[in-house]
Backbone as a chain_set.jsonl record, in Angstrom:
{"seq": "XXXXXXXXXXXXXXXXXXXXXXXXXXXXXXXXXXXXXXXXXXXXXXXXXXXXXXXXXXXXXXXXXXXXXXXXXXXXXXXXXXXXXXXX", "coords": {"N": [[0.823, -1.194, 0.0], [0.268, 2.246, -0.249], [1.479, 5.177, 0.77], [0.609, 8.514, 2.484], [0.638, 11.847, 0.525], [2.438, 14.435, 0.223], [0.137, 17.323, -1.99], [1.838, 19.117, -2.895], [4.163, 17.356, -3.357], [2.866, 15.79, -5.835], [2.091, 16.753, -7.717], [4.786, 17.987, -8.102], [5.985, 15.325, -8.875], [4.414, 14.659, -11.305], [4.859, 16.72, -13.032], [7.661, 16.156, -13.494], [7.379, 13.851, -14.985], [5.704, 15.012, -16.974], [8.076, 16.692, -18.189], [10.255, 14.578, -18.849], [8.01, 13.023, -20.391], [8.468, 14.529, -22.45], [5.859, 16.23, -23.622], [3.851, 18.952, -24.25], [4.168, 21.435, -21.342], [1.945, 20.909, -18.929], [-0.755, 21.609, -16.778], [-1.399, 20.211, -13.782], [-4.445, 19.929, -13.083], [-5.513, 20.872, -15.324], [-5.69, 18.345, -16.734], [-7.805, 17.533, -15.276], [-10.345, 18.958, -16.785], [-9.781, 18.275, -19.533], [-10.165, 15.767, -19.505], [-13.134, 15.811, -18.443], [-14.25, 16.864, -20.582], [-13.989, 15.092, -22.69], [-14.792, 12.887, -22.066], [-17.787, 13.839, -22.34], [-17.744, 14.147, -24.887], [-17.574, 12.0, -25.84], [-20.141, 10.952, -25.513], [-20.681, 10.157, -22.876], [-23.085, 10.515, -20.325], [-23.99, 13.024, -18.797], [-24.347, 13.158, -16.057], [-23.1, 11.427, -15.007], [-20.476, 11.807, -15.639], [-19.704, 14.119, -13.761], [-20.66, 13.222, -11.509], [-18.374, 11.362, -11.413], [-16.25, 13.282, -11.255], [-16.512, 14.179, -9.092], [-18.96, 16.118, -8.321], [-21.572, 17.841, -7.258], [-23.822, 18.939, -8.562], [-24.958, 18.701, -11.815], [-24.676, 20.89, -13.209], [-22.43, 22.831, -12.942], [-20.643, 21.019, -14.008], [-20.97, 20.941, -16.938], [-20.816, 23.792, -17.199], [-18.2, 24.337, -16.479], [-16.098, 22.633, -16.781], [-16.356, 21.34, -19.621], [-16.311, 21.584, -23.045], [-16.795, 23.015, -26.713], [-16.457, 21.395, -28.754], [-15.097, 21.443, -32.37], [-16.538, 20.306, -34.631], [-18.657, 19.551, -33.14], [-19.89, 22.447, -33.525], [-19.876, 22.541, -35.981], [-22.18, 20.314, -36.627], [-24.147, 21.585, -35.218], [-24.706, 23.822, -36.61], [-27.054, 24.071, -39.096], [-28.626, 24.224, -42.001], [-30.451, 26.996, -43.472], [-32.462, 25.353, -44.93], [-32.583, 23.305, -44.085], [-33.702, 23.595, -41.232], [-36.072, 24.647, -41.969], [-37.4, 22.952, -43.536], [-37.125, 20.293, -42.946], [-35.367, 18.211, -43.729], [-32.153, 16.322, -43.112]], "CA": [[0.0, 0.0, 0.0], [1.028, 3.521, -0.444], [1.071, 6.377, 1.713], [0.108, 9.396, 2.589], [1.952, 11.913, 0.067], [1.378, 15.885, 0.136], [-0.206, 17.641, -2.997], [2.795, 19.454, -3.815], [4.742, 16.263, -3.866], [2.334, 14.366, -6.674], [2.532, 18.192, -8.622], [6.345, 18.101, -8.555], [6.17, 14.329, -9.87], [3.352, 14.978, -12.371], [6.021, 17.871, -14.02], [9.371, 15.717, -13.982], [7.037, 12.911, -15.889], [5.643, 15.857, -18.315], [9.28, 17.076, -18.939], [10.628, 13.316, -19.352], [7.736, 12.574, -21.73], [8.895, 15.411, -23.476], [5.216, 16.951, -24.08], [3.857, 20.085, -23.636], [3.814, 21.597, -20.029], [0.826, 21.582, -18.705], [-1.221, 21.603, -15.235], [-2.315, 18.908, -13.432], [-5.734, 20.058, -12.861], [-5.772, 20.741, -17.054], [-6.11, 16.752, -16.966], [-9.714, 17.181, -14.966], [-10.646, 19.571, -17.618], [-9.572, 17.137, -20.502], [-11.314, 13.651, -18.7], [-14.311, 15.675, -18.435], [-14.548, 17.117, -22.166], [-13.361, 14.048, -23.453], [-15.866, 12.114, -21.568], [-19.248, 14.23, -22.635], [-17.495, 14.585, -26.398], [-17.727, 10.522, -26.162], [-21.142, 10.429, -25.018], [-20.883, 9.61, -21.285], [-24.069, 11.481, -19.443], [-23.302, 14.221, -17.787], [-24.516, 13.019, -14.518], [-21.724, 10.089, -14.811], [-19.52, 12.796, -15.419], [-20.436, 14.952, -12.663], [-20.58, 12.01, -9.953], [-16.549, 11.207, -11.228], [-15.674, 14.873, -10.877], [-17.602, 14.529, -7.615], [-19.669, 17.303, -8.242], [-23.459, 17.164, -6.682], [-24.831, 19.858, -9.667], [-24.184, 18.228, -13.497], [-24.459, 21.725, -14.05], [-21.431, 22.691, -12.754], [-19.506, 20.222, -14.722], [-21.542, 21.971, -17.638], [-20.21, 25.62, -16.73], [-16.396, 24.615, -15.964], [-15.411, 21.472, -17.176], [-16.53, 20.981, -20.738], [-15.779, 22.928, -23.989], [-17.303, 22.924, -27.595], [-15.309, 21.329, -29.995], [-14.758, 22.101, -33.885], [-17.054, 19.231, -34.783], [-20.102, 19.724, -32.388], [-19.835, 23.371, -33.857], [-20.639, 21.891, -37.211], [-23.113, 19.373, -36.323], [-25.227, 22.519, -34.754], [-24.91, 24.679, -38.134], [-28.024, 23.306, -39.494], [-28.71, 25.266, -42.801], [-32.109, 27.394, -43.103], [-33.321, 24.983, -45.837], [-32.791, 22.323, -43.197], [-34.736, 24.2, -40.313], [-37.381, 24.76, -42.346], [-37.91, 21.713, -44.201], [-37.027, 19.88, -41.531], [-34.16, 17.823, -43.679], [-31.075, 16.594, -42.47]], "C": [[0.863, 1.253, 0.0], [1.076, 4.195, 0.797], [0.898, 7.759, 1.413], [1.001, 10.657, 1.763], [0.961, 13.94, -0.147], [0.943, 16.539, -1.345], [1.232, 18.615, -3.771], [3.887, 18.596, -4.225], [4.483, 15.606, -5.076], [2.746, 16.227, -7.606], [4.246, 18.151, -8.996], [6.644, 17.08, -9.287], [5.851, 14.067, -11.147], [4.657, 16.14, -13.745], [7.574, 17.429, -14.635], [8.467, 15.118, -15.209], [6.463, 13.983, -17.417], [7.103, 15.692, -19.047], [9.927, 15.538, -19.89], [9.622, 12.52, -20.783], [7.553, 13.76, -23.069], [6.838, 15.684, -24.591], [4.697, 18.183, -23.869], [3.845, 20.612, -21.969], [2.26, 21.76, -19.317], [0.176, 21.372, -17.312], [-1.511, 20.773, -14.982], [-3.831, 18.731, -13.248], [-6.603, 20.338, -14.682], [-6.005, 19.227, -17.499], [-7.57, 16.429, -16.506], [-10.262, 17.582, -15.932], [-10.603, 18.713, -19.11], [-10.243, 16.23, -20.142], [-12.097, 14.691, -19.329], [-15.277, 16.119, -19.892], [-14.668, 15.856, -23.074], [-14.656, 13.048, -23.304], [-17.481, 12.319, -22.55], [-19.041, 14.024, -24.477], [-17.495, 12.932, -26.921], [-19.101, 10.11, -25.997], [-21.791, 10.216, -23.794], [-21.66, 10.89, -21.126], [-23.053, 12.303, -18.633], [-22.901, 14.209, -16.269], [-23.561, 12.073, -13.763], [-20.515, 11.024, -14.883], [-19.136, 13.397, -14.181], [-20.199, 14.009, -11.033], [-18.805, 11.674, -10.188], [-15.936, 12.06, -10.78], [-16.135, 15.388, -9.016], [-18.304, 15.94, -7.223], [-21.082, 16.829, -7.981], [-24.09, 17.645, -7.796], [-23.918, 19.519, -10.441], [-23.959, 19.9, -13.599], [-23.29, 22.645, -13.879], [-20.403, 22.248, -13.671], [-19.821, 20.86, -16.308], [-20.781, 23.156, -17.74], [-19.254, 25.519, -16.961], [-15.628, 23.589, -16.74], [-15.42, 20.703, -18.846], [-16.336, 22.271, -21.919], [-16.444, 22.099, -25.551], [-16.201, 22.846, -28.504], [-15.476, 21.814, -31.576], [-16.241, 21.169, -34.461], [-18.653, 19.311, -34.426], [-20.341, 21.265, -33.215], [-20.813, 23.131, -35.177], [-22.119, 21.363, -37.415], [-24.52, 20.595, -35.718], [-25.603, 23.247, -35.735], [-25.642, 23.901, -38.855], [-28.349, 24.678, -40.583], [-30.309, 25.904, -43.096], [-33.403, 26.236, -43.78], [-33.638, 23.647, -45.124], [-33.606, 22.35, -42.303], [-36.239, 24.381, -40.803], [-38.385, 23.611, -43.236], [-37.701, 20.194, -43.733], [-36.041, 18.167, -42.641], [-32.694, 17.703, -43.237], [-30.025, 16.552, -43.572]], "O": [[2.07, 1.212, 0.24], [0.671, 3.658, 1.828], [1.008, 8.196, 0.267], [2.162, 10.695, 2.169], [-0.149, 14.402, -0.412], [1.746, 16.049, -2.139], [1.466, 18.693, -4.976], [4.551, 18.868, -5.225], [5.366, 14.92, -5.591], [3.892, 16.506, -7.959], [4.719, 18.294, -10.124], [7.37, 17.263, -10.264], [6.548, 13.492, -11.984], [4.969, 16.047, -14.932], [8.302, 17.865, -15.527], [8.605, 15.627, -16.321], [6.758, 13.742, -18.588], [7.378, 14.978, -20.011], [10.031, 15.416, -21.111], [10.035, 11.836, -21.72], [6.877, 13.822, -24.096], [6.636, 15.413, -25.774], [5.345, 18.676, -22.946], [3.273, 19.742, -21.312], [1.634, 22.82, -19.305], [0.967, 20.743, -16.609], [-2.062, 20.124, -15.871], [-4.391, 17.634, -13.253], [-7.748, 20.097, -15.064], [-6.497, 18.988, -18.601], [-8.333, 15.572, -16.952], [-10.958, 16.683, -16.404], [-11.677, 18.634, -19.706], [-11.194, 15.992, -20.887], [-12.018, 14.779, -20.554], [-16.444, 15.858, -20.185], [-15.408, 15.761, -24.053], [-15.329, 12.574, -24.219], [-18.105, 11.465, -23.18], [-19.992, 13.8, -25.226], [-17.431, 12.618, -28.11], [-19.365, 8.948, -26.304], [-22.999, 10.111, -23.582], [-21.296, 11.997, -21.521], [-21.935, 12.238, -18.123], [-22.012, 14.696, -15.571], [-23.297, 11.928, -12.57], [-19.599, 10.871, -14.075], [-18.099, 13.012, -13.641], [-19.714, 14.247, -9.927], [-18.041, 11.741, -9.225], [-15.066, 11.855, -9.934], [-16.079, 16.345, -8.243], [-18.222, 16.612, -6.195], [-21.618, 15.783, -8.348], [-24.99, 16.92, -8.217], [-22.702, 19.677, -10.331], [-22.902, 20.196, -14.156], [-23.143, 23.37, -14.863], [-19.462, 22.944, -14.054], [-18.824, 21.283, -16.893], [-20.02, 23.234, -18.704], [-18.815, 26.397, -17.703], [-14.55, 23.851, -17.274], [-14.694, 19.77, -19.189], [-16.249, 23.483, -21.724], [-16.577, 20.877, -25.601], [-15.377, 23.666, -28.909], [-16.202, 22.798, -31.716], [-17.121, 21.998, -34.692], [-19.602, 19.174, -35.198], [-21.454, 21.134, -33.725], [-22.0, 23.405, -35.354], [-22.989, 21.839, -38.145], [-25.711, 20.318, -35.866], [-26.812, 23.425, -35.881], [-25.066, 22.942, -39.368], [-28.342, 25.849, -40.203], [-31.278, 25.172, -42.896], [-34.593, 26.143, -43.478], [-34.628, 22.964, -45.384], [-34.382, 21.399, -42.214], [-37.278, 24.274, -40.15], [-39.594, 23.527, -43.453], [-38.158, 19.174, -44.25], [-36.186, 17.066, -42.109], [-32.024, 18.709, -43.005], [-28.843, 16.772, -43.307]]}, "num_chains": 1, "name": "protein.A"}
């Protein structure tokens, strides 16, 4: 079993292993932010989201944690002749 290890300890480890896998720098808390985009942009409910992130309000995870990709962008641009004629 492990032990008990302080938060700036797993932060200082988290940054050698960035540097060593030689990719960009980035935060450790920029990895909750990624899961939870990644997650909703796969499908997973929100509320499954939300309960991992241990948040009580999906909407929360909504607000902070998710982001509109290039793709979904698209998929919303529905053209007038579509809206109105109700083709997809």
């Amino acid at each position: 079993m492990g032990r008990f290890q302080l938060p700036c300890t797993l932060v200082r480890i988290f940054h050698k292993l960035v540097k060593l896998a030689e990719v960009p720098d980035v935060r450790l808390h920029d990895l909750r932010h990624t899961a939870a985009s990644l997650l909703v942009r796969h499908g997973v409910p929100i509320k499954a989201v939300a309960e991992r992130l241990g948040h009580r309000d999906a909407s929360l995870t909504l607000r902070v944690y998710t982001h509109v990709y290039e793709e979904q962008r698209r998929e919303a641009a529905l053209s007038l002749d579509q809206l109105l004629g109700g083709h997809k």
